[in-house]
C-alpha positions as CSV (number, residue, x, y, z in Angstrom):
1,X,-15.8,3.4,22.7
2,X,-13.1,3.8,25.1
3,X,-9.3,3.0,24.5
4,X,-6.4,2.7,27.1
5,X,-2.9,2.0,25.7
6,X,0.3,2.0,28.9
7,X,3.6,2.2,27.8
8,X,7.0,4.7,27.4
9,X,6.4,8.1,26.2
10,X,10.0,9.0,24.3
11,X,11.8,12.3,22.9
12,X,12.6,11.8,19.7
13,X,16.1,13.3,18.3
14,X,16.6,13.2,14.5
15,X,18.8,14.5,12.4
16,X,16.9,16.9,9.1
17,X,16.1,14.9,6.5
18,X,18.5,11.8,5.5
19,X,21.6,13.1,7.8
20,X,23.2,11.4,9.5
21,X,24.2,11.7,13.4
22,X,25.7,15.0,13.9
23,X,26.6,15.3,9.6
24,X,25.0,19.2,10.8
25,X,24.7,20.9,13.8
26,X,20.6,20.5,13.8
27,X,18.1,17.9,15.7
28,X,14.7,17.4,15.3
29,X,12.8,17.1,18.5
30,X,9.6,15.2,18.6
31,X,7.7,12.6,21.1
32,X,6.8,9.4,20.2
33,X,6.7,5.6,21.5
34,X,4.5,2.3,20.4
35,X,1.6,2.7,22.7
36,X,1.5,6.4,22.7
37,X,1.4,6.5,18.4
38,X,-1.4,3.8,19.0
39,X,-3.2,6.1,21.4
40,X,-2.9,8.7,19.3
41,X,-4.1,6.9,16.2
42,X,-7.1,6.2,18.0
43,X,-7.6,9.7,18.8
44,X,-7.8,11.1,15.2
45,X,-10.1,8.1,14.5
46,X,-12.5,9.7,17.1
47,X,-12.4,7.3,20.0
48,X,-12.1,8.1,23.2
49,X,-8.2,7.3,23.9
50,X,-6.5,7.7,27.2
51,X,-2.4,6.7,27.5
52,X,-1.0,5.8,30.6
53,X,2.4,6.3,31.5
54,X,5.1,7.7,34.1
55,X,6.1,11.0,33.2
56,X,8.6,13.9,35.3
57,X,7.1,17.3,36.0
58,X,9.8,19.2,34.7
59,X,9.5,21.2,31.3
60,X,10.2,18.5,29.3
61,X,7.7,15.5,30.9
62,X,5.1,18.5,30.2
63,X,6.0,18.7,26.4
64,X,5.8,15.0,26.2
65,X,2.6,15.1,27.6
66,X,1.1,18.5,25.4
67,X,2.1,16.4,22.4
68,X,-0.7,14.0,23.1
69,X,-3.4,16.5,24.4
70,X,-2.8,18.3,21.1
71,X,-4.7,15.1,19.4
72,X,-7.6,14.9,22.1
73,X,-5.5,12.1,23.9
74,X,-7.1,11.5,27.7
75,X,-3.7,12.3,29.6
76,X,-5.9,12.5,32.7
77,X,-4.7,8.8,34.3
78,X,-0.7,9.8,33.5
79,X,1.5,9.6,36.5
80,X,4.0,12.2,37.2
81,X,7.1,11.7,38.8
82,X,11.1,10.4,38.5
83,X,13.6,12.2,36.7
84,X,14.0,11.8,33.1
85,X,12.4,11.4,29.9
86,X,13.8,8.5,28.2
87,X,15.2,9.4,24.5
88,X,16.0,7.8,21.5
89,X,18.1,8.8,18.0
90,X,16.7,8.0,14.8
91,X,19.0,8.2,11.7
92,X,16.6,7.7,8.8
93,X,18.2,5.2,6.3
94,X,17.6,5.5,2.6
95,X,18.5,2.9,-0.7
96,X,20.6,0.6,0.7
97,X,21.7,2.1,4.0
98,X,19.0,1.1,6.9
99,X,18.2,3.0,9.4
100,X,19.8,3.3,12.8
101,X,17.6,3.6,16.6
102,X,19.7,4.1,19.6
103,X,18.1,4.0,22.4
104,X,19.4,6.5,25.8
105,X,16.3,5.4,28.2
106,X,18.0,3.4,31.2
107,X,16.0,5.0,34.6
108,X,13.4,6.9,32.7
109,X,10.5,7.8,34.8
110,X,8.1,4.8,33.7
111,X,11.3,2.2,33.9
112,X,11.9,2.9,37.8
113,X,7.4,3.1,38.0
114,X,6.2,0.7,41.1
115,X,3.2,-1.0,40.4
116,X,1.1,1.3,43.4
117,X,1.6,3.8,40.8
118,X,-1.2,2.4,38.8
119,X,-4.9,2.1,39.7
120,X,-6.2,0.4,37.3
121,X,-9.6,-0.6,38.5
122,X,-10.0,3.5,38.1
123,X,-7.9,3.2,35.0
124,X,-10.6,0.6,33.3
125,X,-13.4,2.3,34.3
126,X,-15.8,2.4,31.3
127,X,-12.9,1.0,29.0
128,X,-13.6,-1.4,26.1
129,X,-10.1,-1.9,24.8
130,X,-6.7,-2.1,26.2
131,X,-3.8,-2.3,24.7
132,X,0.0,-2.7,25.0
133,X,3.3,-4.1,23.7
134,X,6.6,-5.9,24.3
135,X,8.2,-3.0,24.7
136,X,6.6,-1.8,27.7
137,X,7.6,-5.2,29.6
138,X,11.1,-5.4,28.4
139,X,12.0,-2.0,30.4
140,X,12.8,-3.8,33.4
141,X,12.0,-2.9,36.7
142,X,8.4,-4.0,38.0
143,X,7.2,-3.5,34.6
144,X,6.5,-7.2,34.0
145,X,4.5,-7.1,37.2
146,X,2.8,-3.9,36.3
147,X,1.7,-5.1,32.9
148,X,0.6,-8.7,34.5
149,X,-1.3,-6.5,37.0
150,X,-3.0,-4.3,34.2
151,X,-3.9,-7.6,32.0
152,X,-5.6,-8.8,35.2
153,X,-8.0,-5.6,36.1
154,X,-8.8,-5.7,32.2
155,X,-10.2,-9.1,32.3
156,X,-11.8,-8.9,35.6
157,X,-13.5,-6.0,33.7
158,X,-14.3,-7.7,30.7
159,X,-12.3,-4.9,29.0
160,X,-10.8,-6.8,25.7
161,X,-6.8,-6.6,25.3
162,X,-4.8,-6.5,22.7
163,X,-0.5,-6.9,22.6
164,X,2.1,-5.7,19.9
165,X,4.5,-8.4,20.3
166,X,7.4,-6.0,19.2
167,X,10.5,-7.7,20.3
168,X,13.3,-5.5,21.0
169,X,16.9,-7.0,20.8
170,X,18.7,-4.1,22.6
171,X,16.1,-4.4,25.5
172,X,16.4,-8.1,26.5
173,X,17.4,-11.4,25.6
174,X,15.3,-13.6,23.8
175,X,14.8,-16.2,26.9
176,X,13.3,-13.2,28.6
177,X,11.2,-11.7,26.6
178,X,9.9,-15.4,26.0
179,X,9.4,-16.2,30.2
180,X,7.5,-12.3,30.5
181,X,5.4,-12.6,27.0
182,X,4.2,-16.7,27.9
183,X,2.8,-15.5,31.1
184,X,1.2,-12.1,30.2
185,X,-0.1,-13.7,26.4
186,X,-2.5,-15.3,28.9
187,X,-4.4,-12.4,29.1
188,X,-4.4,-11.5,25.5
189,X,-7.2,-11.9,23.1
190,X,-5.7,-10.2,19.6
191,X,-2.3,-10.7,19.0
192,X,0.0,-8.6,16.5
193,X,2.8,-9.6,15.3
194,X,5.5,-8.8,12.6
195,X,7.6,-11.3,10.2
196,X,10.1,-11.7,13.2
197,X,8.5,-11.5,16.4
198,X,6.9,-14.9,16.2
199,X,10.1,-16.5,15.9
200,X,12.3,-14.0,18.0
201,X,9.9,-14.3,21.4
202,X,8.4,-17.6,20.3
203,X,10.7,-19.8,18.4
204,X,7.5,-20.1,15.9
205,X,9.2,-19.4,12.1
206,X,7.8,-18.6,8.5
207,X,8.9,-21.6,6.7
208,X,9.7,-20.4,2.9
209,X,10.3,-16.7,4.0
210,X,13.0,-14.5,3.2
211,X,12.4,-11.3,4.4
212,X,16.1,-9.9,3.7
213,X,15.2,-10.9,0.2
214,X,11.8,-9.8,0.0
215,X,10.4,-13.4,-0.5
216,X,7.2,-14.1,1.9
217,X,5.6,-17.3,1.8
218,X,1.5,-16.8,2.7
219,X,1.1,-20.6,3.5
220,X,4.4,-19.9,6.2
221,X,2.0,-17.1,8.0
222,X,-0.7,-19.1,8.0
223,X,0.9,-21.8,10.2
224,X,2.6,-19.1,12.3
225,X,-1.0,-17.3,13.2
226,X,-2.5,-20.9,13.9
227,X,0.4,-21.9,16.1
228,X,0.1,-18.7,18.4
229,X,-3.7,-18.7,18.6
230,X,-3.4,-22.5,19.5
231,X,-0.4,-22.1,22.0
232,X,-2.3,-18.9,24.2
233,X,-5.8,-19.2,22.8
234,X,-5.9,-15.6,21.0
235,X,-9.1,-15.1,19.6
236,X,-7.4,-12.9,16.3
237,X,-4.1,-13.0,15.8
238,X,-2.7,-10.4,13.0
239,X,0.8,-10.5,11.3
240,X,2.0,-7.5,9.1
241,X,4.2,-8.6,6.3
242,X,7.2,-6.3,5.0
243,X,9.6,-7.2,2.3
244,X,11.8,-5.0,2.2
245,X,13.3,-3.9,-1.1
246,X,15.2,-1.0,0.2
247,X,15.3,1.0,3.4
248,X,12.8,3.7,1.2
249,X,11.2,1.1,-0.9
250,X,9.3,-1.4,0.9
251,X,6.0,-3.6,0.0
252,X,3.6,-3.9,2.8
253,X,0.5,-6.0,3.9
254,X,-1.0,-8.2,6.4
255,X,-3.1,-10.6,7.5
256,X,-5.7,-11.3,9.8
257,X,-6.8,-15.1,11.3
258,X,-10.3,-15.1,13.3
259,X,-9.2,-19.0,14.9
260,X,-11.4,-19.8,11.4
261,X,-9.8,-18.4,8.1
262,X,-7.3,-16.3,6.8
263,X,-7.8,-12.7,5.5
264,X,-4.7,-11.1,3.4
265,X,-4.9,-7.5,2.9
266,X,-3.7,-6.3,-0.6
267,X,-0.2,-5.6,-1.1
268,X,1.1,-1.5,-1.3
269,X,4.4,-0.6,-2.5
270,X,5.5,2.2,-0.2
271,X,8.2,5.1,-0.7
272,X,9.0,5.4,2.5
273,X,9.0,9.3,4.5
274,X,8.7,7.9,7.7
275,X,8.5,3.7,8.9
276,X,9.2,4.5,12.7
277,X,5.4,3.5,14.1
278,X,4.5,1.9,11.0
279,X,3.2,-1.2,13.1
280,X,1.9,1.1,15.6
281,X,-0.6,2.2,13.1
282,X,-1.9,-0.7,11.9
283,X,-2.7,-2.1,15.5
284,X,-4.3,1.1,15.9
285,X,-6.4,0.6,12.6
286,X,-6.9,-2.7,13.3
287,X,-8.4,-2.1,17.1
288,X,-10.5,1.1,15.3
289,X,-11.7,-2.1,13.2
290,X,-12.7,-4.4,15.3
291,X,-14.5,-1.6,17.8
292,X,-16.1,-0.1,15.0
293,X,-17.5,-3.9,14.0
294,X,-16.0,-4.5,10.8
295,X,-15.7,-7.6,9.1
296,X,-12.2,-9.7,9.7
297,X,-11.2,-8.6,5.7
298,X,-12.3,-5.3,6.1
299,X,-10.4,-4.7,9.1
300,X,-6.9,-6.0,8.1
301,X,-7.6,-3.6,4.9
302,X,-8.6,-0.7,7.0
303,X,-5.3,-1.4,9.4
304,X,-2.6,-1.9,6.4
305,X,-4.3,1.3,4.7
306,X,-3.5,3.3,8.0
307,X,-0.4,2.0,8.4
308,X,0.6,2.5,4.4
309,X,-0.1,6.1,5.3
310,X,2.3,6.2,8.1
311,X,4.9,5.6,6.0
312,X,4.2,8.7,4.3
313,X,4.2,11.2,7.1
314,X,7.4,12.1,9.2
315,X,7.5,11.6,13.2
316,X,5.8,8.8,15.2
317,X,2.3,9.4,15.3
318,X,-0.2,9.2,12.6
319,X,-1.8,12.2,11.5
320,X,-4.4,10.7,9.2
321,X,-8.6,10.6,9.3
322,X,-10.9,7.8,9.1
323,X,-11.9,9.3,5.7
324,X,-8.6,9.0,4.7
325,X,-7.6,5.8,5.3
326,X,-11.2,4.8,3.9
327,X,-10.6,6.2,0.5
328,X,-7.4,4.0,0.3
329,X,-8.7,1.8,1.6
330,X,-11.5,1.8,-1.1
331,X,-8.7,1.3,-4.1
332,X,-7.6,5.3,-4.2
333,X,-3.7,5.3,-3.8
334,X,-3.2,7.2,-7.2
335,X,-1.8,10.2,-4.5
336,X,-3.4,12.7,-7.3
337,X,-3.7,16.3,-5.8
338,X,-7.0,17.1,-3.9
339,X,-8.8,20.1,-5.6
């Protein structure tokens, strides 16, 4: 099976451990961004995977793109060109102090791309999934047209296409994001969402949810999931559900509707390492699911289980095995040492 994921390719800058900005004189520098971690994923899972992007060919745009070739990731398609990397700082929160994401990626190679760029007949060629999120939209530029234009060779293809609906406040306004993701949701056939998304692009809200006080109401989802699939036609549409007890204590699940019934995942209490690209792993179980032919419950389990690992392991992308997430999958969270 072969994947394609398109988005923004970032350096990561973090202080060590639970500083904060600049508390020591010392940065972490890593890569990371939605569609890339999905990519990624997808990689260690043993698909074929191929990112697309807009990267420079100076020393850094080639570190960006060794980090994903180091996982078997099909850079191949990658476009090189502009003049910077975009960048973002992560200060990891911990108890009651959240975390902070500020974001330095205004005229980054892939926000300035022009939609000739892109061939994506060539792209798609013997691709069975694609995938993207909000993100990737909300850079500006062409990158509504670009995505529109991707959506489009994927269907003509018959290549299935799932979207991350990861709304981004610092990025754009709420009325925007709503006019791009109405017209490009056409296109989409598995929708993922989180416990604000619906209602930040959408307007479409959890009734009885407070997810501040760590209060989620399943019968809320359930209306949310049958609202979207109704509204765009999805064929799945998948909601993870945080409740979020602390920024390092968080209980996490999900749940899966097929346009039929309702799957919940079980629930995992997570001490959190690492959430950055939490939801990126679970759509990147959950497309790993569906490819591999699972059954609706057994691929929201397989998806949260991936995604529960995340949270263990520091930096974007996922470093976990199919094996792995099976044997949590399977009921085996005890996190005994392996002899």
């Amino acid at each position: 099976m072969k994947t394609v994921t398109f988005g923004e390719l970032m350096l990561r800058l973090a202080p060590n451990g639970y500083y904060r900005f600049f508390q020591n004189d010392q940065m972490q520098a890593t890569f990371g961004g939605g569609e890339a971690n999905v990519a990624v994923s997808l990689a260690n899972f043993g698909l074929d995977s191929a990112y697309v992007t807009k990267l420079p060919k100076h020393a850094i745009g080639e570190a960006a793109v060794s980090s994903l070739r180091y996982f078997g990731v099909d850079t191949s398609k990658i476009v090189r060109g502009g003049d910077r990397v975009g960048i973002y700082y992560l200060e990891k929160g911990a108890s009651q102090r959240g975390s902070v994401c500020i974001y330095d990626r205004a005229h980054s190679a892939i926000a300035e791309a022009k939609p000739s760029d892109f061939v994506w007949n060539d792209i798609f060629d013997g691709a069975d999934w694609f995938h993207f999120t909000g993100i990737t939209p909300a850079l500006g530029g062409d990158l509504v047209e670009i995505c529109k234009q991707a959506c489009i060779a994927a269907k003509e293809r018959g290549v299935k296409i799932s979207c991350d609906l990861n709304y981004r406040g610092k990025l754009w306004t709420r009325a925007e994001a709503r006019a791009a993701m109405s017209e490009l949701c056409k296109y989409v056939d598995v929708c993922i969402a989180n416990e604000e998304d619906a209602k930040d692009v959408f307007g479409i809200e959890a009734e009885n949810t407070d997810i501040h006080g760590g209060k989620l109401d399943h019968e809320g989802y359930k209306s949310v999931a049958k609202q979207l699939a109704d509204t765009f036609g999805f064929e799945k549409v998948a909601i993870t559900l945080r409740s979020s007890i602390s920024a390092n204590d968080n209980d996490w699940a999900a749940m899966l509707y097929d346009g039929n019934d309702y799957y919940f995942s079980r629930t995992y209490h997570l001490y959190i390492v690492d959430r950055v690209g939490g939801g990126d792993s679970f759509g990147a179980g959950l497309i790993y699911a569906l490819l591999s032919g699972k059954d609706p419950q057994s691929a929201v389990n397989f998806a949260v289980a991936a995604s529960a690992l995340k949270h263990s392991i520091e930096g974007d992308y996922n470093r976990v095995s199919v094996s792995e997430v099976e044997k949590l999958a399977g009921g085996d969270g005890s996190g005994r040492v392996q002899r």
